[in-house]
C-alpha positions in Angstrom: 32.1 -6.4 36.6 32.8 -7.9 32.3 35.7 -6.4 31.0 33.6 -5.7 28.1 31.3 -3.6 26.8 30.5 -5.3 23.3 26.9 -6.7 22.4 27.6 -9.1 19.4 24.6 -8.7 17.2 23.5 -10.2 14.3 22.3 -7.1 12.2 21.0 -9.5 9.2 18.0 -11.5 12.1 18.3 -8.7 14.8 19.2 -11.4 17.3 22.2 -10.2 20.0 24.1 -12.7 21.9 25.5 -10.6 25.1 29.3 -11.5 25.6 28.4 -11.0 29.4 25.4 -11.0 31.7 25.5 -7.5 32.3 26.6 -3.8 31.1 30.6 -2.3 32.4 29.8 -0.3 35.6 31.7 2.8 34.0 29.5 2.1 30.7 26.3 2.3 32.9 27.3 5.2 34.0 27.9 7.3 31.0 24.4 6.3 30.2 23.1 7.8 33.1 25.7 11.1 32.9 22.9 11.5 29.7 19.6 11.8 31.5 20.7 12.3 35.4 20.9 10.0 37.9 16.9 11.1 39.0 16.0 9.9 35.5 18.1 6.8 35.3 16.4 3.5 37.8 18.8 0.8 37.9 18.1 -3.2 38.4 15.9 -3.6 41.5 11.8 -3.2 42.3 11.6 0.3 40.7 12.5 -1.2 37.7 10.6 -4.6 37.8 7.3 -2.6 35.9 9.2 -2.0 32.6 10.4 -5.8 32.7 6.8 -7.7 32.5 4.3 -6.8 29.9 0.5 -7.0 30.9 -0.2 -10.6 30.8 3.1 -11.8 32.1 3.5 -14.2 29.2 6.9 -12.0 28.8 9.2 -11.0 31.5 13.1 -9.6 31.1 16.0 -7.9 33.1 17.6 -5.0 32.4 20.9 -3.2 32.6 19.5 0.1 33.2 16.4 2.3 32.4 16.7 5.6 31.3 13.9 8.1 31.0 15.0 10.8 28.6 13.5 14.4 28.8 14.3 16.2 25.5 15.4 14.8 21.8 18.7 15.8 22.4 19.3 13.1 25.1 17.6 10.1 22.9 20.3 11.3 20.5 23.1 11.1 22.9 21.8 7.4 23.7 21.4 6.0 20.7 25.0 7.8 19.5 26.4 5.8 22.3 25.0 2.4 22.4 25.9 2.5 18.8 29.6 2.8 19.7 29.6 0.4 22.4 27.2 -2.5 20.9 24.7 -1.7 23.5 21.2 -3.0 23.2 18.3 -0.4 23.2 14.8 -1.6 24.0 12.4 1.5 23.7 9.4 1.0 25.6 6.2 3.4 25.9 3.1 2.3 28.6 4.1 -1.2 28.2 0.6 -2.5 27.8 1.7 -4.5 24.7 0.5 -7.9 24.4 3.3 -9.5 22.0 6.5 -8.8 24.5 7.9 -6.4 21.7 8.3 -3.8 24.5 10.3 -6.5 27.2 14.0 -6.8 26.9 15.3 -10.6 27.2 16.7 -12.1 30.1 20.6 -11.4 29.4 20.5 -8.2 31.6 22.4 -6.5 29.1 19.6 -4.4 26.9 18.8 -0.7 28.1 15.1 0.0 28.3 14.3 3.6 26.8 11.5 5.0 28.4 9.7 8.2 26.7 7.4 9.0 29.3 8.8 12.4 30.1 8.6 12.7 26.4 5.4 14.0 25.9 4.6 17.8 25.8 1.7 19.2 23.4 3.9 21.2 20.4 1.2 22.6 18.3 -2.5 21.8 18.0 -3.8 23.4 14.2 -7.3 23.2 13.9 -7.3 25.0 10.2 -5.2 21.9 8.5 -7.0 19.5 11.4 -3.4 18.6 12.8 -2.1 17.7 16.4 1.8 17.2 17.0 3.1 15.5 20.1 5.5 14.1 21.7 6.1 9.8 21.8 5.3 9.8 25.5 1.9 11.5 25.3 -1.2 9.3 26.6 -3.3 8.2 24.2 -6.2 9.5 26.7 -4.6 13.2 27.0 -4.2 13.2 23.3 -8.0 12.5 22.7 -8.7 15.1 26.0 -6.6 17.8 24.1 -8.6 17.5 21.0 -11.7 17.4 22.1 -10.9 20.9 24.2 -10.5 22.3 20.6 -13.8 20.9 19.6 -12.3 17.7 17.0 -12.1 14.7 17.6 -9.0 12.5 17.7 -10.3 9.0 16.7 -7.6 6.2 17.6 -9.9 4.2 20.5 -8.5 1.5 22.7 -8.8 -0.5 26.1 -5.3 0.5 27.0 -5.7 4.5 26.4 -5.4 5.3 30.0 -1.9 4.4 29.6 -0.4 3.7 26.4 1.4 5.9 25.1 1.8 7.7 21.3 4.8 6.5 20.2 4.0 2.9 21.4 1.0 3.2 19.5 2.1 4.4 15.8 5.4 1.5 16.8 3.0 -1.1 17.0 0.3 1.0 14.5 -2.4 0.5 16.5 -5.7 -0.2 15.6 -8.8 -0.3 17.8 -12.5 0.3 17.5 -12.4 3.8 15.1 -10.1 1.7 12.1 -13.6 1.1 10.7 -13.7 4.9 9.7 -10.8 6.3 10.4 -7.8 3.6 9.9 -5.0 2.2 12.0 -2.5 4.5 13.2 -0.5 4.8 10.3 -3.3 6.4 8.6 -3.7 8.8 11.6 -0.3 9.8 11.0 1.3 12.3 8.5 5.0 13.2 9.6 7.6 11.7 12.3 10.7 12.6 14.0 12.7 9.6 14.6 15.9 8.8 16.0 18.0 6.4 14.1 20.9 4.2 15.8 23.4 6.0 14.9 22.1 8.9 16.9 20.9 11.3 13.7 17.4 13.3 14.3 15.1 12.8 11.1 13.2 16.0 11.2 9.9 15.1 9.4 7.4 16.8 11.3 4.9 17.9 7.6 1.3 18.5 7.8 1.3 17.6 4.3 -2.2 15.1 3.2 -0.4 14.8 -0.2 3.9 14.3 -0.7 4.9 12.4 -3.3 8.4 13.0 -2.8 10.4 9.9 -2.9 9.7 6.4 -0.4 7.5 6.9 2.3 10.0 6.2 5.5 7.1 7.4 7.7 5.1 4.3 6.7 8.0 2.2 7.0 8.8 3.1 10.7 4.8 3.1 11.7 4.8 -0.1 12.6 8.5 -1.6 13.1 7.8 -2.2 17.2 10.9 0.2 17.5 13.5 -2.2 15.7 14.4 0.6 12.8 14.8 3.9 15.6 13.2 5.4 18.3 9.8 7.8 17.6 9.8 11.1 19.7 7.2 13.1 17.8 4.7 12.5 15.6 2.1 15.3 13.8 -1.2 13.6 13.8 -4.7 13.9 11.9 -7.4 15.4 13.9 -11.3 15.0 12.9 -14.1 17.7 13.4 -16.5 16.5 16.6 -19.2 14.4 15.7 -22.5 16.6 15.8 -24.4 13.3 16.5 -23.9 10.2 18.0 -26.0 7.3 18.5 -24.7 3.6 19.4 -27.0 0.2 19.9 -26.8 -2.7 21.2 -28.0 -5.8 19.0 -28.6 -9.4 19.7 -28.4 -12.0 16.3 -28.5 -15.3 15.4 -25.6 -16.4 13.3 -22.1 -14.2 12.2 -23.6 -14.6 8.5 -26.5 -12.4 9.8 -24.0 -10.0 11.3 -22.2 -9.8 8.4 -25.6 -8.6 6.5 -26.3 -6.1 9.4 -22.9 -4.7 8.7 -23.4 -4.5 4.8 -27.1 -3.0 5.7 -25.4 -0.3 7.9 -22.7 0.3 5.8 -25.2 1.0 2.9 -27.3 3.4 4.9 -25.0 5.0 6.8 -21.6 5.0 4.4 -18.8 7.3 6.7 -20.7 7.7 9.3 -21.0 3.9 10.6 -17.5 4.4 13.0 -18.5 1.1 14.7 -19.8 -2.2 14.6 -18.3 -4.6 16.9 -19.0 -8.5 16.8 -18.8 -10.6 20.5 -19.8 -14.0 21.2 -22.7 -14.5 23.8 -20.2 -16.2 25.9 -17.5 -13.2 26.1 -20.5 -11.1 27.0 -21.5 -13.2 29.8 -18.1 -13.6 31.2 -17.8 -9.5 31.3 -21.3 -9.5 33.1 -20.1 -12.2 35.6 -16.7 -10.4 36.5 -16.8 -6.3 35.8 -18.6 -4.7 38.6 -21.6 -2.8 37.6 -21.8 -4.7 34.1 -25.3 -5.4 33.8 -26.5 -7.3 30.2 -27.9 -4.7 27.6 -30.8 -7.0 25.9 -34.2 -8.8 27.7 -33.4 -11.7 25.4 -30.6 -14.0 24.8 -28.7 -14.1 21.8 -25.9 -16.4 20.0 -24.2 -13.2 19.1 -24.0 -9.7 19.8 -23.3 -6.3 17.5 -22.6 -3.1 18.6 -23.3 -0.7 16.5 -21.9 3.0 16.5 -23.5 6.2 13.9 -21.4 9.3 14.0 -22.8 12.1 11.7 -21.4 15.3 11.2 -24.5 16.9 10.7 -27.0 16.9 13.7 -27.9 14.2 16.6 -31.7 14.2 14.4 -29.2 12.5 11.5 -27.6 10.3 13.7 -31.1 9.4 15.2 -32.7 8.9 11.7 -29.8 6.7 10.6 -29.7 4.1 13.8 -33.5 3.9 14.0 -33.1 3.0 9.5 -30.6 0.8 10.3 -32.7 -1.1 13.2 -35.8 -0.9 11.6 -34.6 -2.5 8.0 -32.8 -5.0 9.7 -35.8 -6.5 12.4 -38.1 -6.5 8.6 -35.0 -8.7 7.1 -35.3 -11.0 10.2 -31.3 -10.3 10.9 -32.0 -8.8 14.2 -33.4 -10.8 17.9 -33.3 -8.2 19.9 -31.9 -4.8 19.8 -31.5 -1.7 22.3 -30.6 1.7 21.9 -28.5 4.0 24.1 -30.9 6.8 25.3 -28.3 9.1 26.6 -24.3 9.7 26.7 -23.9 7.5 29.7 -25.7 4.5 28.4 -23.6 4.8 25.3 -20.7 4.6 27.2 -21.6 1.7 29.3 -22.5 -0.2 26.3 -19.2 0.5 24.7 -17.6 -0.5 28.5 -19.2 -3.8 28.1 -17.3 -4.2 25.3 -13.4 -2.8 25.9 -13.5 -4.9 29.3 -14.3 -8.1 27.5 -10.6 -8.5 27.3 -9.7 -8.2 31.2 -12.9 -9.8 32.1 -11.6 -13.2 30.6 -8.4 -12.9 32.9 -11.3 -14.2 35.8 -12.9 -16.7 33.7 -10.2 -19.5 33.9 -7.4 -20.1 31.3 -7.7 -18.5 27.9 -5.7 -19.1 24.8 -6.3 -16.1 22.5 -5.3 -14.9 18.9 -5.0 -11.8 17.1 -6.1 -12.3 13.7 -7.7 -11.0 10.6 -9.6 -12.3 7.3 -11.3 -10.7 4.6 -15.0 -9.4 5.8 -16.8 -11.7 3.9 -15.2 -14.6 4.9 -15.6 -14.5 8.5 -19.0 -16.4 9.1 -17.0 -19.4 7.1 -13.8 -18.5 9.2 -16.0 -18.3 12.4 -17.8 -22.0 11.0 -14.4 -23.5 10.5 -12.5 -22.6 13.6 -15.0 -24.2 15.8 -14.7 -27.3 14.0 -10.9 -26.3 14.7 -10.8 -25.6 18.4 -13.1 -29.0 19.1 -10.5 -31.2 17.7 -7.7 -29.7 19.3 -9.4 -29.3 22.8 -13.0 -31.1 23.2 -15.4 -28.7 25.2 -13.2 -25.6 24.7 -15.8 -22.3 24.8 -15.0 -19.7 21.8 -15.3 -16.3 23.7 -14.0 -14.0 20.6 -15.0 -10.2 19.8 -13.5 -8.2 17.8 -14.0 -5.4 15.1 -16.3 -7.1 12.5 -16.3 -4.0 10.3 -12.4 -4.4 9.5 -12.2 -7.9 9.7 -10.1 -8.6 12.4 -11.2 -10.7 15.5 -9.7 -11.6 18.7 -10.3 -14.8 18.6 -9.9 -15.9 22.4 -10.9 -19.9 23.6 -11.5 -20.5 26.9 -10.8 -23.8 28.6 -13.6 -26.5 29.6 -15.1 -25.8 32.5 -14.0 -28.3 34.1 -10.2 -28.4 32.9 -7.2 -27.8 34.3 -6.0 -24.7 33.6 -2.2 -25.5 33.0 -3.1 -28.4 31.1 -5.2 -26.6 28.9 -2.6 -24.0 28.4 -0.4 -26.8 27.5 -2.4 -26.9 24.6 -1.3 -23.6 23.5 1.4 -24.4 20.9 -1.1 -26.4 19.2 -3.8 -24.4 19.3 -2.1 -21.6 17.9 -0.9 -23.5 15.2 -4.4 -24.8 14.4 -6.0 -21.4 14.3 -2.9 -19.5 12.4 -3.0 -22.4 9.3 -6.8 -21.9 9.2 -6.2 -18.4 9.0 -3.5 -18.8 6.3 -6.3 -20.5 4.2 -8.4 -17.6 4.2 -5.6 -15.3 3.2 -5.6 -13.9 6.5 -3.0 -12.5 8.9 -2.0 -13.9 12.2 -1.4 -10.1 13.8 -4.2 -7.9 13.1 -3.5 -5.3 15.8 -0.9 -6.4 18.4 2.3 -7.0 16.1 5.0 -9.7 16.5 7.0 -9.4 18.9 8.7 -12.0 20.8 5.4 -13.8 20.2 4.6 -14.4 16.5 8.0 -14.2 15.5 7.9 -17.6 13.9 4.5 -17.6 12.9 5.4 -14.6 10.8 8.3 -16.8 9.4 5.8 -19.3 8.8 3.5 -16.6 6.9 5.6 -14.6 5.1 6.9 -15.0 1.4 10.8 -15.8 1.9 11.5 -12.8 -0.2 9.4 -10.7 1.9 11.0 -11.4 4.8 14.7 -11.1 3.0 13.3 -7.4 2.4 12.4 -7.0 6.0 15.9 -8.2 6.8 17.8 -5.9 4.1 15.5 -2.9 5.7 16.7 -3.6 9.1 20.7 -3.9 8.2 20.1 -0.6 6.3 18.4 1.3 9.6 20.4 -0.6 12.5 23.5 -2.3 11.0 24.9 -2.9 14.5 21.7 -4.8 15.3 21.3 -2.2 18.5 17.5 -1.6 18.4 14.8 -4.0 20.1 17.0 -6.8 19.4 15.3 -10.6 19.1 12.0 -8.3 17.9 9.9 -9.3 14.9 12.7 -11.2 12.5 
């Protein structure tokens, strides 16, 4: 086994440089002393599922997993990989898509998993507050409230599986931003675990604390390269009295655009949805989800779904959808539309379009983007990037959706029909750099939802004012001056 236990790290770019391909077998076992050797896996098949992120565009090797079951043990792990320059990689459901939750290949990072991490602490339905711990499934979470009669709004395709923390790391986003914000703005207090091992207790319900910088923000978000999150306290909505979502067929984005603005008009707070997806990312969902069947008689260029939530009555929510739909066929911004008659046709609609993602994993290679421009700008964005994608790949299909409402698409290209997949994925460096300067010239960003990662790394270098990113580097020496956490993450 290395003589040595030391990580050098740069603290200033986060980057570590292992002095040896592995961990000291006497090290590796303090580690596991922490948690038990039922909660430690070590390098072999058990561990192979933390070490390859969903898409397997990210794969890594590990000295040692440890699944922690109380705060007290994070504490006594991060106290000791401080002392000994070890590498901590904290992971949640690993269903990230930018490999900020895969260690690299050295085999000398510990992954921290906080599954067992995830009791219920308090559910307050007077101040509309949840607190839970970082392992907690998204899923449970929206169970839990929902068994208290409110509604916890954070939505995604992954929350069968990912996991709290994980989600106010990356600060999530989904379908319910439109309404209700990202996860930082679901959030109101943390506990966090900083390198050095200290707990920071801020667990307040508080809606209003100006007391000083707001570390809570600065930590939502940080894909676990600041400290690990055990427990968060969380915002919790009252249950929607009403819901009514529809399915609509247009011809262009710039008549989406002035179905949104219509909606938005009518509706104000409660529009919680409207969802833009190309005919062609429809179709492909149809051709490879089983029981997806296609939710208008007539074709369309582009589809909307649209989703009313009003706190009043299901009569409100009715009255609203049927305004919306009704003023928008008389403006000629509408083909065809259809609207969900009961619960389970509601929920098929919105299948349709959360398995529009995995649905293009069966459709040949895909190249896909994360990004995000002002509202108004995306039929021109939408215009433009076509123009984009022909020159760099002739024939390539655009198959993006995405949430119109708050501007940010996933703006996915699919390869010729008749191309070669790996050649097509060749083209992905170019692509992406195609796509990403477009979106820098509409002010955009080049990570709405998923983060940076190992991915964007240097397209955030590449977006970022210099003395941003200096302040990004200053905030990182200041929380991990070792250079210990997620290493080779973000900077």
């Amino acid at each position: 086994m290395p003589d040595t236990t030391r990580v050098a790290a740069d603290a200033r770019t986060g980057l570590i440089h292992p002095e040896a391909a592995a961990l000291p077998d006497d090290l590796v076992q303090r580690f596991i002393a922490i948690v038990g050797q039922r909660h430690a896996i070590c390098p072999g098949d058990e561990a192979s599922p933390y070490l390859r992120e969903p898409r397997g565009l990210f794969t890594g090797a590990t000295a040692l997993v440890l699944r922690p079951g109380t705060v007290a043990e994070v504490s006594k792990i991060m106290r000791l990989a401080n002392e000994t320059g070890t590498a901590i990689v904290p992971q949640g459901g690993n269903t990230g898509l930018v490999g900020g939750q895969i260690p690299d290949s050295s085999g000398a990072s510990i992954i921290l998993s906080l599954s067992r991490l995830d009791a219920l602490r308090e559910i307050d339905t007077v101040n509309n507050t949840v607190t839970v711990e970082a392992g907690m499934v998204l899923e449970r979470l929206q169970d839990i409230a929902r068994e208290h009669d409110r509604l916890f709004p954070l939505s995604l395709g992954a929350q069968g599986s990912c996991q709290i923390g994980g989600n106010l790391a990356t600060n999530a986003g989904g379908t319910g931003v439109l309404a209700y914000g990202n996860s930082r703005d679901l959030c109101l207090g943390l506990e966090l675990v900083l390198p050095s091992g200290e707990v920071l207790d801020d667990l307040r319900k508080l809606k209003k604390d100006n007391t000083g910088y707001d570390l809570k923000n600065l930590v939502v978000g940080s894909e676990g390269t600041l400290g690990v999150i055990t427990a968060a306290v969380l915002r919790l909505y009252p249950r929607p009295k009403g819901v009514e979502v529809a399915w609509v067929g247009v011809q262009t984005p710039g008549q989406a655009l002035d179905l949104f603005q219509l909606a938005a008009d009518m509706a104000g707070g409660a529009l919680t949805g409207f969802e833009l997806m190309t005919e062609l990312a429809l179709d492909m969902t149809i051709d490879h989800v089983p029981g997806a069947r296609a939710p208008l008689n007539d074709a369309a260029p582009w589809h909307v779904l649209i989703e009313i939530s009003s706190s009043r009555s299901s009569e409100d929510a009715n009255a609203l959808m049927q305004g919306i739909l009704s003023d928008g066929f008389e403006a000629g911004m509408i083909v065809d539309a259809a609207l969900a008659m009961n619960l389970g046709q509601a929920q098929a609609f919105w299948n349709l379009r959360e398995a529009m993602s995995e649905a293009q994993r069966h459709a040949g290679a895909s190249i896909k983007h994360d990004i995000s421009v002002p509202v108004s700008a995306l039929p021109e964005f939408l215009a433009q990037a076509e123009r984009v994608v022909d020159g760099v790949c002739p024939g390539a299909r655009v198959a993006c959706f995405g949430h119109m409402g708050d501007g940010n698409l996933h703006y996915n290209i699919a390869q010729p029909p008749d191309h070669d997949p790996d050649r097509f994925l060749a083209l992905y460096p170019q692509m992406t750099q195609a796509v990403h300067d477009l979106v820098r010239s509409f002010n955009g960003s080049i990570s709405a939802e998923h983060g940076i990662g190992q991915m964007k790394r240097h397209a955030l270098a590449e977006s970022t004012p210099p003395v941003a990113l200096d302040l990004m580097r200053r905030v990182k020496v200041a929380f991990d001056p070792n250079g210990i956490m997620n290493p080779g993450k973000i900077l």
